[in-house]
PAGU-357839 format. One record per residue: residue in one letter; x, y, z of N, C-alpha, C in turn. Coordinates in steps of 0.001 Angstrom, whole numbers, plus 500000, padded with zeros to 6 digits. Example, Ala and Ser with C-alpha at 12.3 -4.5 7.8 and 13.67 -1.06 7.14 Angstrom:
! PAGU-357839
A513190494310507800512300495500507800513200496700507800 S512850497750507080513670498940507140512900500030507870 
! end
This chain:
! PAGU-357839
X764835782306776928763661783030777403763970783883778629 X764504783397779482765155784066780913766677785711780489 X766582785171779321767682786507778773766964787434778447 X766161787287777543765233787918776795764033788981777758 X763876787813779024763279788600780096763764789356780955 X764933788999781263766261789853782176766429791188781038 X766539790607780259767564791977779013769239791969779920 X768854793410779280770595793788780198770453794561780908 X769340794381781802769321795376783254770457794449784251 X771417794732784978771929794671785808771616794139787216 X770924794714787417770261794565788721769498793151788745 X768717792981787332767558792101787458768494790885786972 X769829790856786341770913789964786324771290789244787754 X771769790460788658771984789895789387771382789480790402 X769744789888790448768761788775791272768710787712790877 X768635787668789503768543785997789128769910785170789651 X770760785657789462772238784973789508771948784443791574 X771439785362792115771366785420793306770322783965794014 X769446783879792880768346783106793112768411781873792728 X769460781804791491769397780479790882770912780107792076 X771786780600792604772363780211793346771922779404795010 X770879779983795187769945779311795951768891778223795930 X768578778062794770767750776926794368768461776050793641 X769299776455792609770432775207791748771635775130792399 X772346775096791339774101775247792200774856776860791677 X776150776255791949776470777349791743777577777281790053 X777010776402790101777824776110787978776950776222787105 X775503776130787405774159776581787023774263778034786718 X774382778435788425774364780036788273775298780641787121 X776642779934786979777768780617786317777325780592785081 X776378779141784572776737779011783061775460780218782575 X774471780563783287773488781901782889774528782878783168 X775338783254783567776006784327784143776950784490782835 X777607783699782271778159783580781084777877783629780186 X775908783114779824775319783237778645775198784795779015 X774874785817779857774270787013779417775730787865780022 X776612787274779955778067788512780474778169788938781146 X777500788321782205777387789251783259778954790056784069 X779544790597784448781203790817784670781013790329786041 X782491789383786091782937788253787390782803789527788511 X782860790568788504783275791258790054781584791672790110 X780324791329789854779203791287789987778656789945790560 X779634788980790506779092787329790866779635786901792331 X778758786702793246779133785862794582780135784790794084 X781137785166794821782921784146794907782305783103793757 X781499782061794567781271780876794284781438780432793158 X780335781635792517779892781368790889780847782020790068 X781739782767790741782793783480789394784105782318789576 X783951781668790517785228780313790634784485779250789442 X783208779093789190782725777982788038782866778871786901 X782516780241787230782452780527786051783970780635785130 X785222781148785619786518780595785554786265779033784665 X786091778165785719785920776601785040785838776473783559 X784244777118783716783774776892781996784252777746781387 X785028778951781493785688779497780332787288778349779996 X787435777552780962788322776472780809788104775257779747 X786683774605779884786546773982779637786196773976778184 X785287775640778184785131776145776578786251776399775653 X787339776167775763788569776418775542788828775040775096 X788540774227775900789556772904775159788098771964774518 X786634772509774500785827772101773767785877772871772463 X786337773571772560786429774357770953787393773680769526 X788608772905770806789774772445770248788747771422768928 X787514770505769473787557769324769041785645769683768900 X785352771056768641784174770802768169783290770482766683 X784397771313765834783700771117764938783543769353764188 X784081768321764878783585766536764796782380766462765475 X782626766928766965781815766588767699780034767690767194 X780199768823766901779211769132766067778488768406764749 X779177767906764276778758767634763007778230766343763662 X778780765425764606778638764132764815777158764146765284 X777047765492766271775818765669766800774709766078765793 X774787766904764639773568767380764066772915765750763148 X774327765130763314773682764135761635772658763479762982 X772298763015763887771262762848764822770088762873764516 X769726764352764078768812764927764005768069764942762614 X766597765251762021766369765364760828766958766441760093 X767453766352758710768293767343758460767096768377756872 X767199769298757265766002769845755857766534769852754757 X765649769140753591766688768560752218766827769486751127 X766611771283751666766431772004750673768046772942750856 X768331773599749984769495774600750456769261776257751370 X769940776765751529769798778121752729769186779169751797 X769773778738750475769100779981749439767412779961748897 X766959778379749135765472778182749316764925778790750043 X765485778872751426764850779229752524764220780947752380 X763031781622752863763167783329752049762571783429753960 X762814784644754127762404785340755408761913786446754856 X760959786956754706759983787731754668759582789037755241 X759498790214754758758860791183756384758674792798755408 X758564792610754106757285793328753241756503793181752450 X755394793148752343753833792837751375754724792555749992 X755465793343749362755901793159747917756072791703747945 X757840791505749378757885790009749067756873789185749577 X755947789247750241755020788407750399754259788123749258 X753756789022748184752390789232747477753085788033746362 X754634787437746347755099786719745483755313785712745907 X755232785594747181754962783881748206753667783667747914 X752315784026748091751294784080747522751176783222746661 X751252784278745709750971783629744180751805782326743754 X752632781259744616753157780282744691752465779341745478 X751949779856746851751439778939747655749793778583747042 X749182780390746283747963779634746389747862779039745111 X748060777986744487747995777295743355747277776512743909 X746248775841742981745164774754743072746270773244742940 X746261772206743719746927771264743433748113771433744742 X748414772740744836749411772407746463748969771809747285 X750298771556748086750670771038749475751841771774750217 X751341772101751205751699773073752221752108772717753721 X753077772819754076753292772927755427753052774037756240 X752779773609757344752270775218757871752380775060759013 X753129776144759872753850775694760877753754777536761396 X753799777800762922754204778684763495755112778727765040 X755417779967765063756310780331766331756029781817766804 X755873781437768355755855782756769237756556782572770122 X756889783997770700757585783994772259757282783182773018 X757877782066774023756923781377775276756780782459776237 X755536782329776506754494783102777857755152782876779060 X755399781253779147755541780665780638754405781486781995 X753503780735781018752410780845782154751475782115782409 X752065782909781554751153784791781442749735784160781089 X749126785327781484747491784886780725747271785512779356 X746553785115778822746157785573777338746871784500776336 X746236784537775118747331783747773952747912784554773430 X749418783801773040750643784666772586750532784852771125 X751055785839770768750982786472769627752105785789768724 X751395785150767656752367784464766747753737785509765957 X754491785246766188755699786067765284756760785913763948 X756158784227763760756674783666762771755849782751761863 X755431783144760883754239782195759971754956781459758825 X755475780155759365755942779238758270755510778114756930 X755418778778755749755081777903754898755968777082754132 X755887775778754186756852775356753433756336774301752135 X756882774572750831756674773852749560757556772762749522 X757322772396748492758318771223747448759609771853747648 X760183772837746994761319773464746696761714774338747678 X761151774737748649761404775990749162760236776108750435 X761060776999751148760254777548752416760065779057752442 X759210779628752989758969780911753271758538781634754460 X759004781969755497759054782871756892758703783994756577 X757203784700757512756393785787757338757036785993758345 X757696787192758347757396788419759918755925789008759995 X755346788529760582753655788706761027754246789961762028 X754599789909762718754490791294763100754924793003762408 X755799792546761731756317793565760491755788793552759758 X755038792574759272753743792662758339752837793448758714 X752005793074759711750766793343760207751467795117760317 X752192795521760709752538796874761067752739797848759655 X753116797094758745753117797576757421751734797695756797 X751016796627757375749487796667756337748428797740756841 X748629797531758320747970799079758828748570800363758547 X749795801093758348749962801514757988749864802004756683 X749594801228756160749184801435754668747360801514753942 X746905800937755711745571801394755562745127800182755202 X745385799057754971744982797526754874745389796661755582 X744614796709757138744635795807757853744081794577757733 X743242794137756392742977793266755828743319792147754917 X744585792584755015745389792016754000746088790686754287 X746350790878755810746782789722756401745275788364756435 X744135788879756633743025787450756890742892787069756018 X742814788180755271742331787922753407742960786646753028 X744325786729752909745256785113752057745092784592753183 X745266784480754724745384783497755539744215782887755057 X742710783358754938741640782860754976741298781992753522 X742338782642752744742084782077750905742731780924751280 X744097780577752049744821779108751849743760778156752933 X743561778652754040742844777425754515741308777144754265 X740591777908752889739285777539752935739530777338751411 X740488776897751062740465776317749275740204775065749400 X739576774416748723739644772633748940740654772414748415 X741186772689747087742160772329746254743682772377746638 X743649773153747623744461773542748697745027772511749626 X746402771868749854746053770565750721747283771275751970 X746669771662753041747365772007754097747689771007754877 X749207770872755790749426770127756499750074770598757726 X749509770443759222750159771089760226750202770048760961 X750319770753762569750678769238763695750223769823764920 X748538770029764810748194771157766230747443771994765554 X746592771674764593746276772926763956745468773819764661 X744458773643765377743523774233766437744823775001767502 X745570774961768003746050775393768731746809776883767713 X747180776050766942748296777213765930747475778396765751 X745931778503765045744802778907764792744139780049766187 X744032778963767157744008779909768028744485781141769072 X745985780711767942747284781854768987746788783084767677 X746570782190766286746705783104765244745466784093765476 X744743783636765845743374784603766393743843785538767201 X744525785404768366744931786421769358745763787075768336 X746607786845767644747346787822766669746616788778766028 X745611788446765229744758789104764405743044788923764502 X742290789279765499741066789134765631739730788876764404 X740552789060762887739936788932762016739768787650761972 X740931786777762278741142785348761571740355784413763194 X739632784754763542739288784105765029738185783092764532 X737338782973763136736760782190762731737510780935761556 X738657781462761102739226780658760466739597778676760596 X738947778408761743738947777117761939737750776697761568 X736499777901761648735369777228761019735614776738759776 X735992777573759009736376777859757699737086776791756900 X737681775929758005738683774995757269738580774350756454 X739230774283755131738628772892754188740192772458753678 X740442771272753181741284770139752685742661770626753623 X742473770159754821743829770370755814743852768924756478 X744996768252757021745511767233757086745872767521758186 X745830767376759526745640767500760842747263766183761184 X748059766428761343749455765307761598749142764977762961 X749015765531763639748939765306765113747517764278765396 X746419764391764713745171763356764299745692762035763958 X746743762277762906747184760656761727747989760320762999 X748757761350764047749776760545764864749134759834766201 X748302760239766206747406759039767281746841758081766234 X746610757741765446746025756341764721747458755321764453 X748793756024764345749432755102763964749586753916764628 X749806752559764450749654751249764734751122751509765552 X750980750603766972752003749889767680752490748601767690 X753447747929767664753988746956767055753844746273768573 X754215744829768949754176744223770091754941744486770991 X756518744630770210757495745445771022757373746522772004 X756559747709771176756395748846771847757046749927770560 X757377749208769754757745750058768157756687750633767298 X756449751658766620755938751618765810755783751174764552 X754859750633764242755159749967762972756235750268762140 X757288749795761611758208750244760997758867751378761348 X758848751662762948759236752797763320760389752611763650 X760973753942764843761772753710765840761240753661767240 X761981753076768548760923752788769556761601754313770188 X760749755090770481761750756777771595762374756028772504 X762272754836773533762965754585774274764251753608774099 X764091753054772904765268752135771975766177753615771674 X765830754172771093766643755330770531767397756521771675 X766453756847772881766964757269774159768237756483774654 X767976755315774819768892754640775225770459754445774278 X770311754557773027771340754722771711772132755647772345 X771538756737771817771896758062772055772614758704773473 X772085758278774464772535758100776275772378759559776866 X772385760477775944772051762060776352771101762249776200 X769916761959775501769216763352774826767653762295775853 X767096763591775891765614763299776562764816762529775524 X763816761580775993762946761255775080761826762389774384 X761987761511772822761101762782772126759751762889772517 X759339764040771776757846763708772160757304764470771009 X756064764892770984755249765923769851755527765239768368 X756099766436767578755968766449766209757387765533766275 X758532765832767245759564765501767120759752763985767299 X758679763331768106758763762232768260758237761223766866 X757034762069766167756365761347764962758155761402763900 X758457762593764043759530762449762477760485762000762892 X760555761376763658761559760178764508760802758689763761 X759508758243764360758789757653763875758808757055762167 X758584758427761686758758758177760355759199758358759496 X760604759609760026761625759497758933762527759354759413 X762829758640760942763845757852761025764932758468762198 X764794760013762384765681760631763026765063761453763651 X764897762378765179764089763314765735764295764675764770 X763639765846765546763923767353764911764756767513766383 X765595768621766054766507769151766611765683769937767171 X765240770178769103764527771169769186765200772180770067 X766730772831770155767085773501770748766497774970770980 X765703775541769911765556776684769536764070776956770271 X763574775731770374761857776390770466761496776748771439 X762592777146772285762112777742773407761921779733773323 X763314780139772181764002780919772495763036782036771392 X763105783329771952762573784559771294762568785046770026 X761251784445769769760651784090768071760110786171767638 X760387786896768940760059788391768306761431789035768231 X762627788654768978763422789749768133764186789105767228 X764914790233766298765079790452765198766546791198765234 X767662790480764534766898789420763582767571788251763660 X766430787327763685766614785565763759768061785349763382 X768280784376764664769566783996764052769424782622763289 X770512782466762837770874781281761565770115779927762258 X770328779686763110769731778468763774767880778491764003 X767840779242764154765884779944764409765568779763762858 X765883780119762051765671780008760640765881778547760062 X766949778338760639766726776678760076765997775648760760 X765712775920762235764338775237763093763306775487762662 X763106776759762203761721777338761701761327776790760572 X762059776232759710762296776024758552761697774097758426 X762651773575758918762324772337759259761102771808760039 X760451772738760974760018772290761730758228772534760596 X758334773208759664757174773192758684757711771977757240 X758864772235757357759592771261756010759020769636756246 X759536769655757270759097768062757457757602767353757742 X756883768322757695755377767727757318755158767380756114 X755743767975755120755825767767753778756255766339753398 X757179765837754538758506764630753800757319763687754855 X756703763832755688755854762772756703754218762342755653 X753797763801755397752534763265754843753348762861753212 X754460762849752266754252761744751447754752760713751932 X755257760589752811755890759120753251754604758163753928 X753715758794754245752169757942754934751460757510753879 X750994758155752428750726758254751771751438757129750755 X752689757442750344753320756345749891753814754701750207 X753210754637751651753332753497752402752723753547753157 X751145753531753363750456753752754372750287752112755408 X750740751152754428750525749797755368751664749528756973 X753168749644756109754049749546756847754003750535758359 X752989751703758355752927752224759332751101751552760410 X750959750507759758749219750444760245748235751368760128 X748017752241759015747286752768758568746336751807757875 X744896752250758367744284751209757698743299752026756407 X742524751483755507742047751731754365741468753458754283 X740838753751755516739711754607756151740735755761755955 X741968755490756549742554756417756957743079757102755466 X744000756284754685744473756402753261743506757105752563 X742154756765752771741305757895752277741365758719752343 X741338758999753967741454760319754377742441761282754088 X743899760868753916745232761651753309744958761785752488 X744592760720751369744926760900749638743393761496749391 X742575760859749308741746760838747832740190761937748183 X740214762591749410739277763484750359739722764898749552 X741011764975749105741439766020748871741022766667747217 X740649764790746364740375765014744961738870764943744924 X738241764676746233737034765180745928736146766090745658 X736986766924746903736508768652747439736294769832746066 X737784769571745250737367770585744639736905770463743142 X736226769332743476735386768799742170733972769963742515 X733747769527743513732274770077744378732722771547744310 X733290772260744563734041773698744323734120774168743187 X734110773923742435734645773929740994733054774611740434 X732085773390740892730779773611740781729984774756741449 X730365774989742271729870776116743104730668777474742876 X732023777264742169732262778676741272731230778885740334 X730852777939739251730346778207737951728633779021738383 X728367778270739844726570778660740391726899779979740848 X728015780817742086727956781626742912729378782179742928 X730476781463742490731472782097742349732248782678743734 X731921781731744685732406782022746229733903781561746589 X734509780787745940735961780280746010737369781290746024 X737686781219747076739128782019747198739811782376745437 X739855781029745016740572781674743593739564782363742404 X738290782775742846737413783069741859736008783678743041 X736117784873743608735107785032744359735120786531744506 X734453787490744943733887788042745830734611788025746955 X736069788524747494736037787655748803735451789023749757 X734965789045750497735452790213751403735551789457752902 X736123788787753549736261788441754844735419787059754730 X735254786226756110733930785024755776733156785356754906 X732615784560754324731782784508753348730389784006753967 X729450784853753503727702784531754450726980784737753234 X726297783890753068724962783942751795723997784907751968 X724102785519750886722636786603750810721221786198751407 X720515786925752340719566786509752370718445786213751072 X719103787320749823717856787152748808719024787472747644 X718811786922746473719544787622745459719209789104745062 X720393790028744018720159791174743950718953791391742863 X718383792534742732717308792678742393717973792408740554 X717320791691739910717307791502738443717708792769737835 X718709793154737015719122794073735466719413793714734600 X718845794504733830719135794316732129720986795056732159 X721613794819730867722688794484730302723053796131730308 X722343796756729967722661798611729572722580799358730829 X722541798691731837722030798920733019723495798533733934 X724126798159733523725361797448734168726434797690733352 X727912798421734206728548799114733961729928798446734561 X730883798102733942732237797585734053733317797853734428 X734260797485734606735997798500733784736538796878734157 X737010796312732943738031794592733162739681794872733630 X739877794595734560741195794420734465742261794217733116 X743174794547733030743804794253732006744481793140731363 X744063791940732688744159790554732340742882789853732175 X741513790473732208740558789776731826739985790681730400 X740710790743729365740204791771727898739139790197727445 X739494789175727749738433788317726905737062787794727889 X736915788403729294736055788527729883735219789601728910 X735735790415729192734634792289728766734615792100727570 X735192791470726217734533790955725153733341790808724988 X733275789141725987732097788233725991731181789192726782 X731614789970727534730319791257728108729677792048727340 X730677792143726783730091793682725780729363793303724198 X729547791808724138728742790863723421727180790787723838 X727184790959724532726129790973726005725018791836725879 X725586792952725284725350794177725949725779794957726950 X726663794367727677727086795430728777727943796299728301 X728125797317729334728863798233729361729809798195730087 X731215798145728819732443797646729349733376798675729058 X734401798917730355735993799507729787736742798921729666 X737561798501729248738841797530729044740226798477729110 X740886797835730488742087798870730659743067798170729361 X744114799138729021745202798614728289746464797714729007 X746979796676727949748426795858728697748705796817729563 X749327797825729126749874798877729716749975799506731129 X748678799150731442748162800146732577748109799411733724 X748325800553734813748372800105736096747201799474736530 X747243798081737515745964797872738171744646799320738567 X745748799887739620745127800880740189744020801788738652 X744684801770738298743240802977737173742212801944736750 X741772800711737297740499800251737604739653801387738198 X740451801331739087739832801852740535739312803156740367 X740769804256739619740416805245739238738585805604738895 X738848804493737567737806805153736304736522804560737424 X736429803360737914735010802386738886734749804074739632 X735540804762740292735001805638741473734419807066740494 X734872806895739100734764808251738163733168807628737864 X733154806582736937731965806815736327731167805973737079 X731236804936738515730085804589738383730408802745738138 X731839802503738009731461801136737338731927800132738632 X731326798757738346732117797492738964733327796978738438 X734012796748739537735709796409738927735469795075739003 X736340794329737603736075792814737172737929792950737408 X738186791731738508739630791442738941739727790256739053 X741085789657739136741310788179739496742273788020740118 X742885786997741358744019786920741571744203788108742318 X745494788421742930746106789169744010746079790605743911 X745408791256742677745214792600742508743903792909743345 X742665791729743741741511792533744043741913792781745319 X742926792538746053743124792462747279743224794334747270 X744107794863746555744463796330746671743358797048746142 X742161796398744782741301797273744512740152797040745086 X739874796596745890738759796613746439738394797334747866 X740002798124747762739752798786749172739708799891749170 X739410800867747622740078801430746948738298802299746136 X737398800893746273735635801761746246735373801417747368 X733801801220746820732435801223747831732520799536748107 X731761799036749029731370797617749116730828796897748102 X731436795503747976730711795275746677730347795602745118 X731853796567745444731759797741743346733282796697742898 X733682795517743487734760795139742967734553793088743310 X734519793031741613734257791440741835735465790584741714 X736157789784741802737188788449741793736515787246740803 X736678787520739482736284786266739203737644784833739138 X737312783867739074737693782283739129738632782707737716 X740339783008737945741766783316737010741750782149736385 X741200780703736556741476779507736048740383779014735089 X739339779643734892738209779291734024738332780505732691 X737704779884731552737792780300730473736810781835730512 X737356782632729760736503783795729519734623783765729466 X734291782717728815732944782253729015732199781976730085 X733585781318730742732817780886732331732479781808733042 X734067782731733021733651784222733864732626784815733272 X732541785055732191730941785658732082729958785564732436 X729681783900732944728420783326733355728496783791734783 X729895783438735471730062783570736845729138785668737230 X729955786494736809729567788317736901728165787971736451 X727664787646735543725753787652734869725058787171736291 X725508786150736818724667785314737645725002785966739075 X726267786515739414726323786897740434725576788497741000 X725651789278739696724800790499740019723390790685739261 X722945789328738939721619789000738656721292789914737431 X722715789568736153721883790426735017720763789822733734 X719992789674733405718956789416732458719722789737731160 X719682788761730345719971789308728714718792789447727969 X718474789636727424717382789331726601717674789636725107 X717293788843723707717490789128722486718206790350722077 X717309791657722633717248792451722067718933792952722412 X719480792493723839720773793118724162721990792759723190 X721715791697722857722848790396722375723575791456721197 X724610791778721025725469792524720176725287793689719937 X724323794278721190723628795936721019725156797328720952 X726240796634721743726370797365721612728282797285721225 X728376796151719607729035795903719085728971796510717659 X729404797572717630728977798264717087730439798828716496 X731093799555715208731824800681714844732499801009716457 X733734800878716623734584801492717277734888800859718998 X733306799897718660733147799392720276734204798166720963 X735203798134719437736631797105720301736818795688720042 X735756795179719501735630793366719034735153793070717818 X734061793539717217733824793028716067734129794252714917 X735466794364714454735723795012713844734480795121711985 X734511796595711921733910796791710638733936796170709349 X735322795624709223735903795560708024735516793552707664 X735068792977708908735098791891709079733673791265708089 X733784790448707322731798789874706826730627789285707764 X730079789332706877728614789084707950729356787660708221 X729799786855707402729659785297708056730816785361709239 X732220785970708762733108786339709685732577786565710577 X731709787612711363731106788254712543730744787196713343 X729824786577712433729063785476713083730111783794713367 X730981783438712712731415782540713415731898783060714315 X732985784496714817733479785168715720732928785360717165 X731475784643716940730253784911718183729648783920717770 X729940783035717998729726781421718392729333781258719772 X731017781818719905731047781527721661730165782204722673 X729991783881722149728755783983722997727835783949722774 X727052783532721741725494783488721063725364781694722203 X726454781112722304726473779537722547726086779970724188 X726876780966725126726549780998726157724738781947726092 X724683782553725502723254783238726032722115782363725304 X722778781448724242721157780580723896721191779380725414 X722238778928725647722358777875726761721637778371727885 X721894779653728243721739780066729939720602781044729836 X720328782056728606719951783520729616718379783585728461 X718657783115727547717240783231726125716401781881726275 X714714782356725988713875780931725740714302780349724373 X713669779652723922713867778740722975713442779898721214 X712237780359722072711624780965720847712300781575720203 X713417782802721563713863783803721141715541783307720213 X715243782132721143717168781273720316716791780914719076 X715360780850719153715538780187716862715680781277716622 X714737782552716897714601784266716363715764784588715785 X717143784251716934718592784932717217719048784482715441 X718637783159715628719464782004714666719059782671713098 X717979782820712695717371783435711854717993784926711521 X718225785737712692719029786937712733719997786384711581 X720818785634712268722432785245712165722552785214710562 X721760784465710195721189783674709226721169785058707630 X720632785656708181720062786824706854721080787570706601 X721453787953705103722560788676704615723179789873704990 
! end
């Protein structure tokens, strides 16, 4: 941090050299004088006679380091993935494919960050490293090369958008160690995300589970290690503390924290910053299944085991449900920023009245629409996301998207001309989800109005009975949800006649 703040001004080298010679010693002074090069005919006698020394001593420590290295790292927790797992990050392309990995329904996530230390400046520091880590693999955001790319590109939104989709999924199981603190540097980073702690749902707070864990009589943790049994082993190293002290605790060995002091903004990270960065999100992963898989041996009591495991299979039962009513869920929503309930729903339309274009991964959405009555375009395999957008701003229509494309088309119309339905529910569902969300009315008369010669689904050539088992599925959703009873025998009778 003191390099990073010096740089290589000269002058401001050799005040420090000047200062730390006055307050430390003068082998102190040499060994900063050596980390930043400073040249011996710039150093008071004193410190260029130590500094001499340690180019001595670095000399015959080199002879016999690589034992004494290795002897030293096995110490430490070691991350159980390879260097080619590891991805460092710092354009939207490779991000938009970390994404679509992390946000899967059923993950577990480590989540971990790093900024410059302040040492004492006012304001919160601007995060520079956003670490997620999986099962298989880790992934390092350059948040600042990001964020500089997304404005530039005119989507400064791009960054809250997924931050805000992973921590308000239930299905989603996040795990950090500080999360309020991490959250609130991440706010000073990006003023969008400054509510994102409201927001929180199925996150696992480590630093919470690490004050409940049980103390043994000794002064051990349950099945732990004691920091001061292990201080004393070891005869060098300071006692742990933080995150480093829990994965001591519970997997047996501290984290290596040489790095976390040192300048998380320039670029580019060296090999060691990448593998701290790396670990230091990795190993929440290896702590919350190890609590989970043995929650006794650590004094976890019943309350708590709840709280890790089975809180997480509740949430998005209840979610699940509130897609099918309102369709508000990160993987199936509407997102545009927090999410705030209408004061009133939109005013009621009929089916001819409401105007489409489906993405080219929802063709069995705009089917069941145009079954409907609505008025649907259906892009081809073929075609680019973007000519949603095109044709929505040409004629007039709402863009039906899912998944990581609405992020680019929705910035692309008007407010609210671009919906996200739920990528994991059946074509039926999404139908119900778009009907209910822009308050459309079916009524009899719409139901196959405009399935017709050329209109894309119920081909000509097909028989009356053909047609009709073919529209099962949506005669099944509009007698269930949108027709009275009278009009569902009427339909049936339709169906019915030659």
């Amino acid at each position: 941090p003191l390099q990073s703040t010096v740089g290589e001004n000269r002058w401001l080298q050799g005040q420090l050299v000047q200062s730390l010679l006055r307050h430390c010693d003068a082998r102190g002074a040499a060994r900063w004088a050596q980390r930043c090069q400073v040249p011996p005919e710039m150093l008071p006698q004193a410190v260029a006679e130590e500094l001499q020394k340690l180019h001595i001593q670095d000399r015959v420590e080199e002879v016999t380091k690589p034992d004494n290295y290795e002897a030293s790292k096995k110490d430490y927790y070691q991350l159980p993935i390879s260097w080619e797992n590891i991805h460092f990050l710092q354009t939207w392309e490779e991000t938009l494919q970390c994404w679509k990995k992390v946000l899967q329904p059923g993950q577990v996530v480590g989540v971990d960050m790093e900024w410059k230390p302040s040492f004492g400046m006012v304001g919160k520091p601007r995060v520079a490293l956003l670490q997620l880590a999986l099962k298989d693999e880790v992934f390092l955001l350059d948040l600042p090369q990001l964020l500089k790319q997304a404005e530039a590109e005119g989507e400064k939104e791009k960054l809250p958008y997924f931050i805000q989709m992973l921590y308000s999924d239930t299905a989603i199981t996040k795990l950090g160690y500080g999360m309020s603190g991490d959250l609130s540097s991440l706010a000073g980073t990006c003023s969008a995300l400054k509510d994102t702690e409201k927001q929180m749902q199925g996150v696992v707070d480590l630093l919470a589970v690490d004050k409940q864990l049980q103390w043994g009589k000794d002064g051990r943790k349950v099945d732990g290690l004691s920091p001061e049994h292990s201080h004393e082993e070891r005869g060098v190293r300071q006692p742990e503390k933080g995150l480093s002290l829990l994965v001591q605790h519970v997997l047996g060995k501290p984290l290596d924290k040489t790095e976390q002091l040192s300048n998380w903004e320039k670029r580019p990270l060296r090999e060691e910053q990448i593998l701290y960065a790396a670990s230091d999100a990795y190993c929440l992963l290896e702590i919350y299944e190890r609590l989970c898989k043995d929650p006794e041996s650590f004094g976890l009591g019943s309350d708590l085991t709840d709280s890790l495991v089975r809180k997480q299979s509740k949430k998005p039962r209840a979610k699940k449900q509130l897609n099918k009513q309102e369709a508000p869920s990160p993987s199936g929503q509407e997102c545009q920023g927090p999410r705030t309930e209408p004061s009133s729903p939109p005013a009621p339309i009929c089916p001819r009245d409401f105007s489409v274009v489906c993405d080219n991964m929802l063709q069995g959405l705009g089917r069941y629409l145009r079954c409907l009555g609505v008025d649907v375009r259906l892009l081809d395999n073929e075609d680019d996301h973007r000519k949603a957008a095109e044709i929505a701003r040409q004629e007039g229509r709402v863009i039906l998207t899912s998944g990581l494309p609405y992020q680019t088309l929705r910035s692309q119309v008007g407010e609210g001309r671009c919906f996200s339905v739920n990528c994991s529910e059946k074509a039926k569902e999404q139908a119900l989800q778009v009907l209910k969300h822009f308050n459309v009315q079916v009524a009899l008369s719409d139901i196959f109005s405009r399935c017709q010669v050329g209109r894309g689904w119920l081909e000509p050539r097909l028989l009356p009975a053909q047609r009709s088992l073919r529209c099962l599925g949506v005669l099944g959703l509009a007698l269930g949800v949108f027709l009275v009873p009278k009009s569902s025998l009427a339909l049936w009778q339709h169906l019915a006649e030659p």
